[in-house]
N, C-alpha and C positions, 0 to 999 in steps of 0.2 A: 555547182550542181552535184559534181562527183562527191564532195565534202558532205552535203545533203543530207544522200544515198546513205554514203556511208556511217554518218553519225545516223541514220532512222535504222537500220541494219543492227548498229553494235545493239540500240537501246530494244529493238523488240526482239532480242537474244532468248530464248526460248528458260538461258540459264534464270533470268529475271524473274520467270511467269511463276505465279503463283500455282500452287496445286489445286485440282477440283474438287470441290467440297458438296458432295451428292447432297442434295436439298431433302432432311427429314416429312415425310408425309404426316400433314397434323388432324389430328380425329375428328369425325363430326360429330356436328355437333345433335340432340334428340329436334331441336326444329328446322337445320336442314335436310332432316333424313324424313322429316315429316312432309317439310316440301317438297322434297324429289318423289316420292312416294306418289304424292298427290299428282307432279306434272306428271308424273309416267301411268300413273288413269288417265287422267284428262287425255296424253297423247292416244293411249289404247280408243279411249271409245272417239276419240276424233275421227283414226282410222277405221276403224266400224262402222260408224256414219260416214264418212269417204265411199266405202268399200259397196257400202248398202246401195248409196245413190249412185252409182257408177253399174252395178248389177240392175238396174232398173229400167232396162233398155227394151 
């Protein structure tokens, strides 16, 4: 079990690890920027009708 340890130890040696390679952010595209667009009305007047029926007391 000690044998194990110690061969998991050597091999996840920090010397081993790879370096972090920050992930490039990639552009959108004109029809996901149409769709987001569109959910972020639809969310707006959901909450307006939310908002409405909820002040109707």
């Amino acid at each position: 079990m000690r044998i194990l340890t110690v061969l998991f130890g050597v091999v996840a040696m920090p010397a081993f690890a790879s370096s972090f390679d920050r992930p490039i952010p990639q552009p959108q595209s004109a029809t996901a920027e149409f769709w987001f667009a569109l959910s972020s009305l639809a969310l707006i007047a959901a909450l307006v009708l939310v908002q409405r029926l909820v002040s109707r007391k």
